[in-house]
C-alpha positions as CSV (number, residue, x, y, z in Angstrom):
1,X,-44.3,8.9,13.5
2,X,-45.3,5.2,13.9
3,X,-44.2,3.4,17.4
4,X,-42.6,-0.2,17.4
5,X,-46.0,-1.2,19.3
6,X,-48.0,-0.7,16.2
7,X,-45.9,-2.6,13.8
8,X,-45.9,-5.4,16.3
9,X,-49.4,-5.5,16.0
10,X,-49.4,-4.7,12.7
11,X,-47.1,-7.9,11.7
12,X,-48.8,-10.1,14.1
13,X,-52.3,-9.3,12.5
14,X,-50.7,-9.5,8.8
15,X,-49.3,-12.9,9.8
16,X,-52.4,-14.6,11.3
17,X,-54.9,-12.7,9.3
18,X,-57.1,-13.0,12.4
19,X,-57.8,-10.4,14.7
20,X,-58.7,-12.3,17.5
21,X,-55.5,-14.7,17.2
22,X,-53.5,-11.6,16.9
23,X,-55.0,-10.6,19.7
24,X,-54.5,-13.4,21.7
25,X,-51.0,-13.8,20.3
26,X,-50.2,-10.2,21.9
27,X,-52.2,-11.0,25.4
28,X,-54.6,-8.0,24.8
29,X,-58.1,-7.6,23.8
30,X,-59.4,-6.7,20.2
31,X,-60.6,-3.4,20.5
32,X,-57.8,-2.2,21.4
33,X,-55.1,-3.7,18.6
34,X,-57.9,-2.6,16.1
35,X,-57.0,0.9,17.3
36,X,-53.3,0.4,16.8
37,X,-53.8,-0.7,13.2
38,X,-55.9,2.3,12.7
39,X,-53.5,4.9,14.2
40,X,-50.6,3.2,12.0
41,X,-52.6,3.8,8.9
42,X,-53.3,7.1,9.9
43,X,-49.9,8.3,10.3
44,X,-48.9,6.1,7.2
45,X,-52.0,8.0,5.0
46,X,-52.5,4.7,3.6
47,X,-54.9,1.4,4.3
48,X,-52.7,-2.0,4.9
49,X,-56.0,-4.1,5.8
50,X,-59.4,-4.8,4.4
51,X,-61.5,-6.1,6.9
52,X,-65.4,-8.1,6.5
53,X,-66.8,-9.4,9.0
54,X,-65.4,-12.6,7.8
55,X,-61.9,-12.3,6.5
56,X,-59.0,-10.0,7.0
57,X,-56.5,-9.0,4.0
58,X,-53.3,-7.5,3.2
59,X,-53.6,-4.6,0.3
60,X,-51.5,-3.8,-2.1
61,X,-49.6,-1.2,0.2
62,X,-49.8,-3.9,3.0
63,X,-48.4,-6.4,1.5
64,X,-44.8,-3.9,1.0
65,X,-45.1,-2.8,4.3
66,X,-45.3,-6.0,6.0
67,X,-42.0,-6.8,4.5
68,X,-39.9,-3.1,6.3
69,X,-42.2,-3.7,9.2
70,X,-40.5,-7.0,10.1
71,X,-37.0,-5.5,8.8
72,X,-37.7,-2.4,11.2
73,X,-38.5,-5.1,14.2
74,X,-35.6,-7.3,13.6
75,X,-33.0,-4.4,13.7
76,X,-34.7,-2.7,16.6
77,X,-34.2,-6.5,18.7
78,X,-30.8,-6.3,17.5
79,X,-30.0,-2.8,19.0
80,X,-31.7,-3.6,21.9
81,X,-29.3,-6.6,22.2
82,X,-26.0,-5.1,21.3
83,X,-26.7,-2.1,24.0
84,X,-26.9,-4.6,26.8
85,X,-24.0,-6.7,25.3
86,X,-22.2,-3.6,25.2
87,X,-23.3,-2.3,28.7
88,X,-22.6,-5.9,30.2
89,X,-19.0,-5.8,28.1
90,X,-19.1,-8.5,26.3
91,X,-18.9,-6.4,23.1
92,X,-17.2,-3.5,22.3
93,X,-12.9,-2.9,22.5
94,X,-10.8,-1.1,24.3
95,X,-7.5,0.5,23.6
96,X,-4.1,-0.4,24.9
97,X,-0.6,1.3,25.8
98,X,2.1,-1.0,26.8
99,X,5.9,-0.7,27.0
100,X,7.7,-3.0,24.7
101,X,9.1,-5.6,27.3
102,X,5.5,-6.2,28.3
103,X,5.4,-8.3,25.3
104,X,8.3,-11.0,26.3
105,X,5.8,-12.3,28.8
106,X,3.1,-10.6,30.6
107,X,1.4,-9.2,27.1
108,X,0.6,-12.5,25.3
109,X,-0.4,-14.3,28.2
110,X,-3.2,-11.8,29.5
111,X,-4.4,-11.0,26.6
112,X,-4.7,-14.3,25.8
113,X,-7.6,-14.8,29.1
114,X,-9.0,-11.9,27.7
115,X,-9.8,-13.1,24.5
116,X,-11.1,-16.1,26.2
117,X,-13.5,-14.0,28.2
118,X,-14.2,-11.7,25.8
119,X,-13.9,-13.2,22.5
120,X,-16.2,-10.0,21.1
121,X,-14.0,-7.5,22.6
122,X,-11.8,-5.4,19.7
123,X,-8.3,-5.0,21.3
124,X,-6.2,-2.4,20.0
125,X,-2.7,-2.0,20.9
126,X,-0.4,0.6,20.8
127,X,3.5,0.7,21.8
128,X,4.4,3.4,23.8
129,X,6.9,4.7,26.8
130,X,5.5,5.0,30.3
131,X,5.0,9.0,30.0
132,X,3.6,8.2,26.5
133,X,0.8,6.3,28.1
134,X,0.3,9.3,30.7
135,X,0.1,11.5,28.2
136,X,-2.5,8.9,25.8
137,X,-4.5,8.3,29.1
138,X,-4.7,12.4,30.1
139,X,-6.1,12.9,26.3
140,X,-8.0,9.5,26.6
141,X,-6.7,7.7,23.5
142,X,-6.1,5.1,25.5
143,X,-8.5,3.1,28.3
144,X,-5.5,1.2,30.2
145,X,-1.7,1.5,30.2
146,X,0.8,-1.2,30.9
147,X,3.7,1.1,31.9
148,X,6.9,0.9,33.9
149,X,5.6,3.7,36.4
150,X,1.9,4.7,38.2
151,X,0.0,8.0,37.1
152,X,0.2,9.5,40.7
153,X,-2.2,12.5,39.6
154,X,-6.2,13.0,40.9
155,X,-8.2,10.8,38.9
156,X,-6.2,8.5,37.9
157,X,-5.7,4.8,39.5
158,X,-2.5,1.9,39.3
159,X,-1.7,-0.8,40.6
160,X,1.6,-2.7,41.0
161,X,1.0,-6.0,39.0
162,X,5.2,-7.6,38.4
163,X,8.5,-6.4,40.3
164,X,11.5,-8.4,39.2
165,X,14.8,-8.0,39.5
166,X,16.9,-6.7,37.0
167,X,20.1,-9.6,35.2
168,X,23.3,-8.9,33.2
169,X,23.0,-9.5,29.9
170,X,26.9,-10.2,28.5
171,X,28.3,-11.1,25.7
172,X,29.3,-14.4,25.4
173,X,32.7,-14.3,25.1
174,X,33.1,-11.3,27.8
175,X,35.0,-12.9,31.1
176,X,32.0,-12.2,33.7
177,X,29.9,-14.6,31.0
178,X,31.1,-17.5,33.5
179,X,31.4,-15.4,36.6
180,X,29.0,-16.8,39.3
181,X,28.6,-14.0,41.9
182,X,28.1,-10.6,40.4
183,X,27.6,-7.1,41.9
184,X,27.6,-4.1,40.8
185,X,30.9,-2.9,41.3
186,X,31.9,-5.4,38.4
187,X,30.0,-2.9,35.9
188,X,32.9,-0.2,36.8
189,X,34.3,1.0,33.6
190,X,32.7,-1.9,31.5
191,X,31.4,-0.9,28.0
192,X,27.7,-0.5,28.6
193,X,24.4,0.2,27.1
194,X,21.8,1.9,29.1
195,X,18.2,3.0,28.4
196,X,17.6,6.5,26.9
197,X,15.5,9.1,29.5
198,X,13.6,10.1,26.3
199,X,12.7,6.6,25.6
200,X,12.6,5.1,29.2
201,X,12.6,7.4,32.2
202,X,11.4,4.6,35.1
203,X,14.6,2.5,33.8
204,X,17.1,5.2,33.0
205,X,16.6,6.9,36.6
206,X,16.4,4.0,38.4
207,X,19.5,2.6,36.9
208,X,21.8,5.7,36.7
209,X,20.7,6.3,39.8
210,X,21.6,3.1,41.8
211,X,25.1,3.3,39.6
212,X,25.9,6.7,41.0
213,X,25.0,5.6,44.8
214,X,27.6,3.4,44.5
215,X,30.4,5.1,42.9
216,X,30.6,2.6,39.6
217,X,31.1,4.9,36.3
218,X,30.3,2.4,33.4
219,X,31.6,3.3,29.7
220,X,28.0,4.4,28.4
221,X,28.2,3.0,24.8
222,X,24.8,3.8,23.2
223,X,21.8,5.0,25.1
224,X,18.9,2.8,23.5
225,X,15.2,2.9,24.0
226,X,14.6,-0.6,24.1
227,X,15.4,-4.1,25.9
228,X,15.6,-5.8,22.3
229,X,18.1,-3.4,20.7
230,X,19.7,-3.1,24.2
231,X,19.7,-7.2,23.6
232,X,20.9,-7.3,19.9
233,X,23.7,-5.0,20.3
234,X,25.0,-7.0,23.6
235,X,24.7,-9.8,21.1
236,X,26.9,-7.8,18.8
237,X,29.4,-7.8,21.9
238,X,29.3,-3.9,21.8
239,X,29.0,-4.0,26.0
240,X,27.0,-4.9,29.2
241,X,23.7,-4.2,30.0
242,X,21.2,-4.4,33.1
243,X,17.2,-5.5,32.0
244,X,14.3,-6.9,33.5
245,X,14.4,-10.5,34.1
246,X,11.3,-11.0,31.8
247,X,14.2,-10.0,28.7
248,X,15.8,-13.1,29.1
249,X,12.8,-15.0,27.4
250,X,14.4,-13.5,24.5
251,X,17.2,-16.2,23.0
252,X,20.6,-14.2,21.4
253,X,23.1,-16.8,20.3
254,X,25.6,-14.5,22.0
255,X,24.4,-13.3,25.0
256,X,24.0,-15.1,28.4
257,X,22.0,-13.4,31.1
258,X,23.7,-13.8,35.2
259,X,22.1,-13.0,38.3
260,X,23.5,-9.6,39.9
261,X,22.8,-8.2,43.1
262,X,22.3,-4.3,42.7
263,X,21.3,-3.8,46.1
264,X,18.1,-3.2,48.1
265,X,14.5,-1.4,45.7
266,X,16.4,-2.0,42.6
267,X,13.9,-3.6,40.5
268,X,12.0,-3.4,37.7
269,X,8.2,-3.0,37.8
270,X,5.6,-3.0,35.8
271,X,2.2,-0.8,36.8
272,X,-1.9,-0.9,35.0
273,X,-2.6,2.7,35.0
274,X,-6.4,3.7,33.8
275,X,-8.7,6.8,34.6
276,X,-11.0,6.5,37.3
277,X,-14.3,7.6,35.3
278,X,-13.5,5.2,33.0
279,X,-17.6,4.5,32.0
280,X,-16.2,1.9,28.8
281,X,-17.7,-1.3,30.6
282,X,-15.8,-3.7,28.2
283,X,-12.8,-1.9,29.7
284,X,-14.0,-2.8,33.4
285,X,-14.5,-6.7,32.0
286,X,-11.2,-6.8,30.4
287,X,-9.3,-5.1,33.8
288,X,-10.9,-7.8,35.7
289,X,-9.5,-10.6,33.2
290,X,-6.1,-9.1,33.7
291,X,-6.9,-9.1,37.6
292,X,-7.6,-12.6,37.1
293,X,-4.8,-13.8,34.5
294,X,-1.9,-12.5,36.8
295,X,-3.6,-14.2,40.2
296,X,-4.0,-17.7,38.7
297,X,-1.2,-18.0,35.8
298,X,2.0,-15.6,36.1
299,X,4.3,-15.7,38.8
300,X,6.8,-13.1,37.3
C-alpha cells in the first residue's frame, strides 16, 4: 500500500506542477521525489502525471486522486493531533463516582477548575455509595471516586481531601432549635433519623457507633440513605438528625442546623479514591485540577 510520504509528494508536485519547486518545497533533491511519484503509481496501477521535458500535468485519474490525497493528509494531521492532545490530557473524559453530599459543595466547585483546565475533557458522573465506588473502581467503570471512606486494598490510592464536623439538624419548632450548647447526651430518646448501612456504611458506623460509646439510645425513626431526605423529613418535623456540616448549604424553611460536640474523631470525611495504573492521562490532568481547586479555593 501507498505511504503518507508519497502522497506528500504527490500533492506537493500536483500543486506546483513543477518538479524542482516540489522539490525544493520538500528540502530534497529531484531524483529522488521522481521515484516516489513512480512507486505511488505503481502500487496505484495507474499514471497521475504526464511529464515533457517542459511541463508537468495532472491526468484524468490524477486529477480525482489529488482530491483523497489531500483528504487522506488532512485526517492523518488530525490523528496525529488528537493522540498527543489525548496523551497530554487535554482531550478525552473521565468517569466519576461521588456520594450525594459531595454535591452541596465540594462537587460544583472542583469541577468547575476542571472545566476551566480542561474545557475538552467529557465528564461523566455517576451517583453512588462509598462501597459502590469500590466496587465501580475494582471493575474500572469508574477512573476516580469521591467517597466517604479510602480503598485500603493493593493498588489502589486515597487521599483525605475535607473532614468536618458533623451539626444537628432540628426542626424548627423542636426545643433544642434555640438551645446553644449541645452534646450528645441531648439526642437520648429523641425521634431520630439516621443513615441506612446499605446506603451509607462510613456514616451509619461511625454514628451508631459514637451513640453506643456513650450510652444515648435515640428513637430511630427511618433509616434513610441520604443527607437531603434525612433533611426533608427533619423539615417535616418527623425527628433529629446528625449530617456533615457541608448539608447545611441546603435551606429547609423548617429546619435549623446547631453546633454539637460528639466528642473526639467524630467527623465526617470525604476521601479521592482511584487505581494506581490508572494510564487515562486526562484522568491524571483532571486529579491534579482537584489537587489544585481544594489548595487554593475550599476551606471545608
Amino acid at each position: 500500500m501507498f505511504e503518507l510520504t508519497q502522497l506528500r509528494c504527490f500533492t506537493t508536485v500536483a500543486t506546483e506542477l513543477n518538479f524542482r519547486r516540489a522539490a525544493e518545497r520538500l528540502n530534497m533533491t529531484q531524483p529522488p521525489l521522481s521515484r516516489q511519484i513512480q512507486l505511488l503509481e505503481h502500487h496505484l496501477g495507474v499514471e497521475l502525471l504526464t511529464r515533457t521535458t517542459r511541463s508537468v500535468a495532472l491526468t484524468a485519474a490524477g486529477r480525482a486522486f489529488f482530491v483523497e490525497a489531500q483528504n487522506l493528509l488532512e485526517r492523518a494531521q488530525q490523528a496525529a493531533t488528537t493522540a498527543r492532545r489525548f496523551a497530554e490530557g487535554d482531550i478525552g473524559s473521565v468517569n466519576i463516582g461521588f456520594v450525594g453530599s459531595a454535591v452541596y459543595e465540594f462537587l460544583p466547585k472542583v469541577i468547575a477548575e476542571a472545566r476551566l483546565k480542561q474545557p475538552h475533557v467529557r465528564i461523566d458522573l455517576s451517583e453512588m455509595n462509598t462501597y459502590q465506588q469500590h466496587e465501580a473502581l475494582r471493575a474500572r467503570r469508574v477512573d476516580l471516586g469521591i467517597a466517604r471512606a479510602p480503598l485500603l486494598e493493593p493498588g489502589y490510592a486515597t487521599e483525605c481531601l475535607v473532614r468536618e464536623p458533623f451539626v444537628l439538624a432540628v426542626p424548627s419548632q423542636h426545643r433544642l432549635a434555640s438551645a446553644t450548647r449541645l452534646s450528645v447526651g441531648d439526642l437520648d430518646a429523641q425521634p431520630f433519623l439516621m443513615y441506612s448501612h446499605a446506603a451509607y456504611p462510613p456514616f451509619n458506623e461511625l454514628l451508631t457507633g459514637m451513640l453506643r460509646s456513650a450510652r444515648v439510645a435515640p428513637e430511630y425513626v427511618q433509616w434513610l440513605g441520604s443527607s437531603l431526605t434525612i433533611l426533608a423529613l427533619v423539615n417535616a418535623g418527623m425527628g433529629l438528625a446528625l449530617v456533615p456540616r457541608c448539608a447545611s448549604s441546603v435551606v429547609f424553611k423548617n429546619v435549623v442546623f446547631r453546633d454539637i460536640d460528639l466528642g473526639e474523631g467524630v467527623q465526617s470525611e470525604l476521601h479521592l479514591i482511584w487505581r494506581e495504573n490508572n494510564d487515562n492521562p486526562a484522568f491524571a490532568m483532571l486529579l491534579e485540577a482537584i489537587r489544585r481547586a481544594v489548595r487554593e479555593g475550599w476551606d471545608g
